[in-house]
C-alpha positions as CSV (number, residue, x, y, z in Angstrom):
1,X,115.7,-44.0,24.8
2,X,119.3,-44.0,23.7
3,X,119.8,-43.0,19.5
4,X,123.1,-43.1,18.2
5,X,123.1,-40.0,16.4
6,X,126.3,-38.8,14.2
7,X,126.1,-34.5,13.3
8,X,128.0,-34.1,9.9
9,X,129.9,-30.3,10.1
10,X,131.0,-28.1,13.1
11,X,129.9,-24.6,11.4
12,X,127.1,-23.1,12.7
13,X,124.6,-25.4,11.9
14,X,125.8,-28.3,12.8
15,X,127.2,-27.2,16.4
16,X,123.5,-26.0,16.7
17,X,122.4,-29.1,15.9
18,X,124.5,-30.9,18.4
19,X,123.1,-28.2,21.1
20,X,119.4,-28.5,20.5
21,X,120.1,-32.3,20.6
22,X,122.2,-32.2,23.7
23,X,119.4,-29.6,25.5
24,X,116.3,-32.3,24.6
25,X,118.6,-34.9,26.3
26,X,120.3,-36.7,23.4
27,X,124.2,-37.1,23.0
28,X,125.1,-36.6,19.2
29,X,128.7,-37.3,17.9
30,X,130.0,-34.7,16.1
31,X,132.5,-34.7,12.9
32,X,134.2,-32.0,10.9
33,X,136.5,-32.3,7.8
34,X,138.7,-29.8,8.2
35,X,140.6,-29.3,11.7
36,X,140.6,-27.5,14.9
37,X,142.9,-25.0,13.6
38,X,140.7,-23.2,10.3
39,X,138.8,-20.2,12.7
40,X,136.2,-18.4,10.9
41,X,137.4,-14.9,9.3
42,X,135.7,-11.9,9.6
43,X,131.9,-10.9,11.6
44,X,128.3,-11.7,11.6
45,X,125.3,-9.9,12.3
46,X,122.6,-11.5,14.5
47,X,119.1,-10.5,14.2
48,X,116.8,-10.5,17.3
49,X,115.4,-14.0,16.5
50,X,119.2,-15.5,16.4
51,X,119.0,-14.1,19.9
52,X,115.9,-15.7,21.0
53,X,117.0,-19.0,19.5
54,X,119.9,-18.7,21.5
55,X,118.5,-18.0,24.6
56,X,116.5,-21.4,23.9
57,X,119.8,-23.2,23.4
58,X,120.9,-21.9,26.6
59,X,123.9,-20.1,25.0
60,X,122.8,-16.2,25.4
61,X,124.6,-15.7,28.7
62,X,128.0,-16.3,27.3
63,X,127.3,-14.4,24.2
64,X,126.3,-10.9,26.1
65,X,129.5,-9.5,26.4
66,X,130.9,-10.1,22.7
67,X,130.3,-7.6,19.9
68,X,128.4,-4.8,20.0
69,X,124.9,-4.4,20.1
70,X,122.8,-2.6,17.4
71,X,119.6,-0.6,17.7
72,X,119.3,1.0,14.6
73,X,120.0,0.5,10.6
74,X,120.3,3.5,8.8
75,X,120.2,3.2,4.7
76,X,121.9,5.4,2.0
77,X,122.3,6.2,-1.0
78,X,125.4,6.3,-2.8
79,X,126.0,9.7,-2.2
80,X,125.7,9.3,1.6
81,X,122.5,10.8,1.6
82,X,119.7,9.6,3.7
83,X,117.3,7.0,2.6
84,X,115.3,5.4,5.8
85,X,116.0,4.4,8.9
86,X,115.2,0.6,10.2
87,X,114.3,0.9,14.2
88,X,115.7,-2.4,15.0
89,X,115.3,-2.2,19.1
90,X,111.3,-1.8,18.3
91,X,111.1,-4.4,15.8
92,X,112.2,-7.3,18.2
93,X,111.3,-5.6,21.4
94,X,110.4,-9.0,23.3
95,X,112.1,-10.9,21.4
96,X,115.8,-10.6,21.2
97,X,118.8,-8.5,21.1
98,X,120.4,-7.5,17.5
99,X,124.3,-8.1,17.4
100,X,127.6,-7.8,15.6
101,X,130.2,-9.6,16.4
102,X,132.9,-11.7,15.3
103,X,132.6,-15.3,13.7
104,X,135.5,-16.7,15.8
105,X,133.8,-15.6,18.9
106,X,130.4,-17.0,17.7
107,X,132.2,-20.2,16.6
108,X,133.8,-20.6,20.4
109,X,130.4,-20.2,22.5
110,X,128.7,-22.9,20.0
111,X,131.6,-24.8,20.7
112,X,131.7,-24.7,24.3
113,X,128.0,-25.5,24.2
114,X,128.5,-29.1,22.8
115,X,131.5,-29.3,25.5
116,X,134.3,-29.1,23.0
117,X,133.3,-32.8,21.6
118,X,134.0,-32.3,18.1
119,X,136.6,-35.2,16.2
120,X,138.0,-32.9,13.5
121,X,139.6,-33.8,10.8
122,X,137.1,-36.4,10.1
123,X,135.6,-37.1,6.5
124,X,132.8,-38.7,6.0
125,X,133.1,-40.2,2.5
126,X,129.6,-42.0,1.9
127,X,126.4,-42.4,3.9
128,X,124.2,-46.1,3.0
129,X,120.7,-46.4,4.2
130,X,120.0,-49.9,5.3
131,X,117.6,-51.1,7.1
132,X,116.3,-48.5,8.3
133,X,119.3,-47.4,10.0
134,X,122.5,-45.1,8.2
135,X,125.5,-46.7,7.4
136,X,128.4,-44.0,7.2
137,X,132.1,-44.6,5.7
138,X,134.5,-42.1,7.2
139,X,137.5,-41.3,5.4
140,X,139.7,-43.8,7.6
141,X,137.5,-46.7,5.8
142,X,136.0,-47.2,9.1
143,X,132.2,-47.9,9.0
144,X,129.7,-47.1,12.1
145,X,126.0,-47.6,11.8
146,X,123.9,-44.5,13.3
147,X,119.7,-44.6,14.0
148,X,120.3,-40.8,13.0
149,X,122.7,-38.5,10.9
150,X,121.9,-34.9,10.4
151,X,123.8,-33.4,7.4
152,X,125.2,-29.7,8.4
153,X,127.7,-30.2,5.8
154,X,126.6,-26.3,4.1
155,X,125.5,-26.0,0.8
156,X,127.2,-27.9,-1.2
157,X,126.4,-30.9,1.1
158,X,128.2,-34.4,0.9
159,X,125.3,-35.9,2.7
160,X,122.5,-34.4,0.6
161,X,124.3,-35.9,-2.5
162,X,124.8,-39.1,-0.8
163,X,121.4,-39.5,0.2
164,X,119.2,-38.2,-2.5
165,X,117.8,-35.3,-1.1
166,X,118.5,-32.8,-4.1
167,X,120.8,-31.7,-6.8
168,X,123.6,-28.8,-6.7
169,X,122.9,-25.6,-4.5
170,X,122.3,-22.9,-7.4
171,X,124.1,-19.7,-7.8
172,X,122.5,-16.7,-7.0
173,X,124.9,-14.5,-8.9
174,X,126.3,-12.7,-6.4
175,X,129.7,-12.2,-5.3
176,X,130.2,-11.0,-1.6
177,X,132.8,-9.4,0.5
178,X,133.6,-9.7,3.6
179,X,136.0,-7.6,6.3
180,X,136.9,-6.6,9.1
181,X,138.1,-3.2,9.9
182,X,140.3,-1.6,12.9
183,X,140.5,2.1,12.9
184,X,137.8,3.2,10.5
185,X,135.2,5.9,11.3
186,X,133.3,5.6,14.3
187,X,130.0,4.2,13.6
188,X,127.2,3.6,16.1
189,X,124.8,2.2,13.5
190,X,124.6,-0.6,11.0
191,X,124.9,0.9,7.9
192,X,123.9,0.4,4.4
193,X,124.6,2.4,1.5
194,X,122.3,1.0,-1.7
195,X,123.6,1.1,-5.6
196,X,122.2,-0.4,-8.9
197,X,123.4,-4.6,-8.4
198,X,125.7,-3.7,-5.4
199,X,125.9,-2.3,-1.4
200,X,128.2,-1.8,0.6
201,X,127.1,-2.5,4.6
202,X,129.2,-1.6,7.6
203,X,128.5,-2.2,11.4
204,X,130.5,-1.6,14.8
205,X,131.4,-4.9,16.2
206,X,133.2,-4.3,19.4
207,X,136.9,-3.3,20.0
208,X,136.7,-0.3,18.0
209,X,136.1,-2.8,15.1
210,X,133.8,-2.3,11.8
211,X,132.1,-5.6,10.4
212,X,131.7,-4.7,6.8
213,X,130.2,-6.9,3.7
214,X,129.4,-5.8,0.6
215,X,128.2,-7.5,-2.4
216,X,127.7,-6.9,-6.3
217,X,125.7,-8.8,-8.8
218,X,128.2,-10.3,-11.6
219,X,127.2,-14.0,-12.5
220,X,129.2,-14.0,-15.4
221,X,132.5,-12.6,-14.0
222,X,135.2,-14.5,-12.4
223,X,135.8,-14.0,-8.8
224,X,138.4,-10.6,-8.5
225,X,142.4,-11.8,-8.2
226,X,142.8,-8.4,-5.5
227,X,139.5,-8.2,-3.5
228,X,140.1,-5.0,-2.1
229,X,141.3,-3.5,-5.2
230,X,137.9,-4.5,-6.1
231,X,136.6,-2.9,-3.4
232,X,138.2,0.2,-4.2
233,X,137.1,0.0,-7.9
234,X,133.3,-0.7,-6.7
235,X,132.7,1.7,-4.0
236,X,135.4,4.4,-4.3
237,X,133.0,7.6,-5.7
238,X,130.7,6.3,-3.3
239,X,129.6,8.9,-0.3
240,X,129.0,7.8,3.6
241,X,131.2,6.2,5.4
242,X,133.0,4.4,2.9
243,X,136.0,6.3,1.6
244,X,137.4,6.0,5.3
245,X,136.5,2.1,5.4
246,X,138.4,2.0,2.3
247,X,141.3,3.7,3.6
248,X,141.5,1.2,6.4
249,X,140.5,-1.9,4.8
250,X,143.0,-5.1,4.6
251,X,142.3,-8.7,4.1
252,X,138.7,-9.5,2.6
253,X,137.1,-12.7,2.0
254,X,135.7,-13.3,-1.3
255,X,132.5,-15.8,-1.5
256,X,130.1,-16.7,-3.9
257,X,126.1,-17.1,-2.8
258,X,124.0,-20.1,-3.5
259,X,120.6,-20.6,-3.2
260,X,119.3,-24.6,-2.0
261,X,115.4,-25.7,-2.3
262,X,114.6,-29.3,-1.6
263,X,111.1,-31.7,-1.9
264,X,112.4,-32.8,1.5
265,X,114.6,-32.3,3.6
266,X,114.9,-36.2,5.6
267,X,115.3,-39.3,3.7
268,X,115.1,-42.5,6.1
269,X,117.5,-41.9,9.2
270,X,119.2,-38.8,7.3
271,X,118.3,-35.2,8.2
272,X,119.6,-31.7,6.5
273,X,119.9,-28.6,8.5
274,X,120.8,-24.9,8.1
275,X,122.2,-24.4,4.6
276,X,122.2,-27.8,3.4
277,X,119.1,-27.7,3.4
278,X,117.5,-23.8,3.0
279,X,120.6,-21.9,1.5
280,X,119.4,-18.2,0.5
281,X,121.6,-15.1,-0.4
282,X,122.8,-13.4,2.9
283,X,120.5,-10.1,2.3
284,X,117.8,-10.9,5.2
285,X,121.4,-11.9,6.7
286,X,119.1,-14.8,8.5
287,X,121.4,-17.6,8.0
288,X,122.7,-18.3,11.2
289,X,119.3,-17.5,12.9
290,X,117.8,-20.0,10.8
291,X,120.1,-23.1,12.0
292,X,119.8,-21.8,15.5
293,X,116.1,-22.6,15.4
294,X,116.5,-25.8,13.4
295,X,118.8,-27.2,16.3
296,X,116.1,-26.3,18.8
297,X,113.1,-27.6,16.7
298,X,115.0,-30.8,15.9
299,X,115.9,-31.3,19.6
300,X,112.4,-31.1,20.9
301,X,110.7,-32.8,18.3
302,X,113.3,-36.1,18.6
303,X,112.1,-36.0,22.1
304,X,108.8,-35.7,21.7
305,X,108.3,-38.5,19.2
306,X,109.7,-40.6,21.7
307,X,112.4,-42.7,19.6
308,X,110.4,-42.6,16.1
309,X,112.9,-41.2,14.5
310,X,110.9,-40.8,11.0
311,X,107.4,-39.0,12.7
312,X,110.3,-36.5,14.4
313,X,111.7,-35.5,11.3
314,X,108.2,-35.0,9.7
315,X,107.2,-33.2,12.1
316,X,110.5,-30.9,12.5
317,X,110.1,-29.9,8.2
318,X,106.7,-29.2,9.0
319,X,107.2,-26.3,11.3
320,X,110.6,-25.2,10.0
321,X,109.8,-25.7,6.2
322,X,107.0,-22.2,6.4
323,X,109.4,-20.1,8.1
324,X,112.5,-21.1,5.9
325,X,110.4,-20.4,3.0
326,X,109.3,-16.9,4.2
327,X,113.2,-16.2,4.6
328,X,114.3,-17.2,1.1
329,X,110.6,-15.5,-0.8
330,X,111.4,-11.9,0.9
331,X,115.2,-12.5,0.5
332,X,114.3,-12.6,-3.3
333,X,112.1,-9.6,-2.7
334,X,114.6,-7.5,-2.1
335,X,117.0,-8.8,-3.7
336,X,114.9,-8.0,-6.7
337,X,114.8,-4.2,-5.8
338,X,118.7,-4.4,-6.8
339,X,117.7,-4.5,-10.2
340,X,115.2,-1.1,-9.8
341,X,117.4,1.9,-11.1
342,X,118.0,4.2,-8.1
343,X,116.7,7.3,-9.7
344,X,113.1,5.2,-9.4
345,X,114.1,3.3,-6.1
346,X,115.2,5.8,-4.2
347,X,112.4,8.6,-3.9
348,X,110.5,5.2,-3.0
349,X,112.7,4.0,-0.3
350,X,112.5,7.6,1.1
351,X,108.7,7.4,1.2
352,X,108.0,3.5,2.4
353,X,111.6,1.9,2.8
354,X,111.2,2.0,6.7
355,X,107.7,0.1,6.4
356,X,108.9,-2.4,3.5
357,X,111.9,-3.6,5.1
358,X,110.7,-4.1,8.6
359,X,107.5,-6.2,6.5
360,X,110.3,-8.4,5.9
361,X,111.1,-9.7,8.8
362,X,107.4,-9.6,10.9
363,X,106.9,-13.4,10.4
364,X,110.0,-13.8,12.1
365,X,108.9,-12.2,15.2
366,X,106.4,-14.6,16.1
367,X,107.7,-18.0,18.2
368,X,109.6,-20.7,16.8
């Protein structure tokens, strides 16, 4: 059966999207706001599960030689000094390959796996249900009636708004930074040095190039005019590797992190995926992974409900909803371990850290 189906966003999720649906034999159209032009900045760290849902995509062949892979995460304190170490090889052994690498390069295999048919700059201003079918306005005034649109439009979705599906994305309170780094020390490891409401995490992404984020919990305080100054300010009696990252470190991307829960995520013909519809805080850094998966579900369960459109998306909530929940419940987790002074945190982490963070990902090792 032939479904007209319109993707809304041509980020991760929603390219995907348009891959899991092209893979289960379906040809989505596919629409971005903003042009061809805006690349992603900076890197992004994909845990063995991104990998896996990758390889179901069919898009982990292209994607081997990028980055750099990692086998190992190695946590510190803020003097530098040993915490635990994560053995990220053993974890998803059978499942998938952990990797840096850089967002530009991510965004050009997704691309290539839709075939490049993406009609940028192209708003979508309003989204009607009628008669069972979507009605969507794009910013032209042109009107085109789809059997299904999937909303991949991030977290502060257009399409969710549109729709009904939920209020505002909610801020977490945290402020992130992101960089990359040519020149700075030569790290084998992804590496995570821990403070009181703030870390600081580097990782080798290929080309003698460091991926580094950190983050600090400030909900009340505007977002810094110089974000490396900030940096600087933040981390700069901190031990490690981080006075040479400083040394080295340029542009940085400043972003603030929401959180989205939803009743449901479908409303008549209209779907959400990725963060429009599961946002969490970054920690569990399982965003992308999680959109990766919802392309595939959503692709195989379209197909297998055979053109009824509404028992597909019941039935692609129903085995995504459990696993997007774990995400966002140990994201919080350890999130809330942020607020545990070090002096009581630390000796802790020393004794269990190892055993408490890899807990946090084990659901995730099981199939999709």
């Amino acid at each position: 059966m032939s479904l007209r189906i319109l993707v809304v966003g041509a980020g991760i999720a929603g390219l995907a999207a348009a891959r899991g649906l092209r893979v289960a034999g379906f040809r989505p159209e596919v629409v971005e706001a903003l042009p061809a032009s805006v690349v992603p900045g900076a890197g992004i760290y994909l845990p063995g599960n991104a990998s896996r849902a990758l390889r179901l995509l069919g898009l982990d062949v292209p994607l081997r030689p990028l980055g750099d892979l990692i086998f190992r995460q190695v946590f510190l304190d803020t003097r530098g000094r040993d915490l635990f170490e994560m053995d990220v090889a053993g974890l998803w052994a059978g499942v998938g390959e952990s990797r840096a690498l850089s967002r530009a390069d991510l965004q050009q295999v997704l691309l290539t796996g839709v075939g490049g048919e993406v009609r940028f700059e192209t708003e979508v201003r309003d989204v009607q249900i009628v008669d069972g079918a979507a009605k969507v306005e794009f910013g032209t005034g042109a009107v085109t009636e789809y059997d299904l649109v999937v909303g991949a439009d991030g977290r502060r979705s257009l399409i969710r708004d549109k729709v009904g599906l939920g209020g505002p994305a909610t801020p977490t309170g945290q402020i992130v930074y992101r960089s990359v780094v040519t020149g700075g020390p030569p790290l084998t490891d992804w590496t995570a040095v821990l403070g009181r409401r703030s870390a600081f995490v580097a990782m080798p992404m290929g080309g003698r190039r460091l991926y580094c984020y950190a983050d600090e919990t400030a909900p009340d305080t505007p977002n810094p005019e110089d974000p490396a100054e900030r940096l600087r300010e933040l981390f700069g009696a901190w031990g490690g590797p981080i006075p040479a990252i400083l040394d080295k470190i340029e542009k940085v991307q400043v972003a603030r992190t929401d959180e989205v829960v939803l009743p449901s995520w479908s409303k008549g013909p209209v779907v959400l995926v990725g963060d429009a519809a599961h946002a969490t805080a970054p920690t569990l850094a399982q965003g992308a992974a999680m959109s990766f998966e919802d392309g595939w579900v959503l692709g195989q369960e379209l197909r297998s409900a055979d053109g009824d459109i509404p028992a597909a998306l019941r039935a692609y909530e129903d085995r995504r909803r459990p696993r997007c929940s774990e995400v966002r419940e140990r994201t919080r987790e350890r999130d809330r371990a942020r607020d545990v002074p070090p002096s009581l945190r630390d000796p802790m982490l020393r004794r269990r850290g190892a055993r408490i963070f890899t807990d946090h990902y084990r659901a995730l090792v099981s199939p999709v």
